[in-house]
C-alpha positions in Angstrom: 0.0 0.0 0.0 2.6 2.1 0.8 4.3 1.9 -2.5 1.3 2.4 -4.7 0.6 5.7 -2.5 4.3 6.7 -3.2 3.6 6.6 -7.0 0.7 9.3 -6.0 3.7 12.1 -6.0 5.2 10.7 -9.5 1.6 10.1 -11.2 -1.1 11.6 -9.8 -4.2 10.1 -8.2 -6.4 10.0 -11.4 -3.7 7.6 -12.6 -3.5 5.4 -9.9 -7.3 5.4 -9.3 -7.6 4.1 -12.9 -4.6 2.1 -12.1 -6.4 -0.4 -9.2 -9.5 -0.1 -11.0 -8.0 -2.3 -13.9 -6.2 -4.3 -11.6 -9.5 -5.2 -10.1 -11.3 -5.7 -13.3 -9.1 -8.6 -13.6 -9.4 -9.9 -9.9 -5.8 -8.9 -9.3 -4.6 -6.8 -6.1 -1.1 -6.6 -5.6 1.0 -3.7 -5.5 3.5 -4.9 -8.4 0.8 -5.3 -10.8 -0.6 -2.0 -10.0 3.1 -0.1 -10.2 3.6 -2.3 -13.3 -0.1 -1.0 -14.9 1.1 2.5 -14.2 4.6 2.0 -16.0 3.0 1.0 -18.8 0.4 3.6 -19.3 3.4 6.4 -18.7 4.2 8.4 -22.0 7.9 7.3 -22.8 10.5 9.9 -22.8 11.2 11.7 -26.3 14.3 10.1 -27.8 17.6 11.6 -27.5 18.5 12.9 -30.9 22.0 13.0 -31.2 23.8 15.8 -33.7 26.7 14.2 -36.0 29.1 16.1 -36.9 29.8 16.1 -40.6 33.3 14.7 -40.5 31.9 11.8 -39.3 29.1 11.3 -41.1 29.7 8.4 -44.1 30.6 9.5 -47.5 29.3 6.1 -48.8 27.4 2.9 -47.5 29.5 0.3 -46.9 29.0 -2.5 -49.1 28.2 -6.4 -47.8 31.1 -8.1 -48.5 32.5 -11.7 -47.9 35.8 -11.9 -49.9 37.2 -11.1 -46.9 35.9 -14.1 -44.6 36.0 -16.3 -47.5 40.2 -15.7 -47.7 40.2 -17.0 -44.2 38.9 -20.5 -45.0 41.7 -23.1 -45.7 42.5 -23.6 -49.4 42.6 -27.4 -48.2 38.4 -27.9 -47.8 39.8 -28.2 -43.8 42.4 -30.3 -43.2 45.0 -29.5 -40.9 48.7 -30.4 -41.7 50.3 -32.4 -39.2 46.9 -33.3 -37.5 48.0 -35.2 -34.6 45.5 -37.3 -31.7 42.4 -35.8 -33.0 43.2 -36.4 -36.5 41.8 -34.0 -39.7 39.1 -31.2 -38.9 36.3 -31.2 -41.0 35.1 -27.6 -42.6 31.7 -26.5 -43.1 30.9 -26.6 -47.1 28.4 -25.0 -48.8 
């Protein structure tokens, strides 16, 4: 009780009546579900707009690209050289 008459400073008692009213409607009484109720009904804050400056801004979209991963794979569909205990690895194929 204490808690929901806290929130009565941050949002008001029209909200909180309205608040326990739905609670009630769906045979629900505890405190959590009425903060909760109230959370969700509260307007979310504008989002922060951030200003770029315009040396960082992109000149062009990078481009997807897999060349690069590709050059990682080994020329040798996955066998390792010298495999010892756990003998050759197998690599994924397409």
């Amino acid at each position: 009780m204490v808690d929901i008459l806290g929130a009565v400073l941050t949002d008001g008692l029209d909200a909180i009546e309205a608040a326990c009213a739905e609670a009630l409607s769906h045979n629900v009484h505890s405190a959590g579900v009425i903060l909760n109720i109230l959370a969700r009904h509260r307007e979310p804050p504008p989002p922060l707009t951030i200003a770029t400056a315009d040396a960082l801004k992109l000149g062009r979209e990078p481009a997807a690209n897999c060349d690069r991963y590709n050059s990682l794979r080994r020329p040798t569909n996955g066998t390792i050289t010298g495999a010892r205990r756990h003998g050759p690895a197998e690599a994924l194929r397409q």
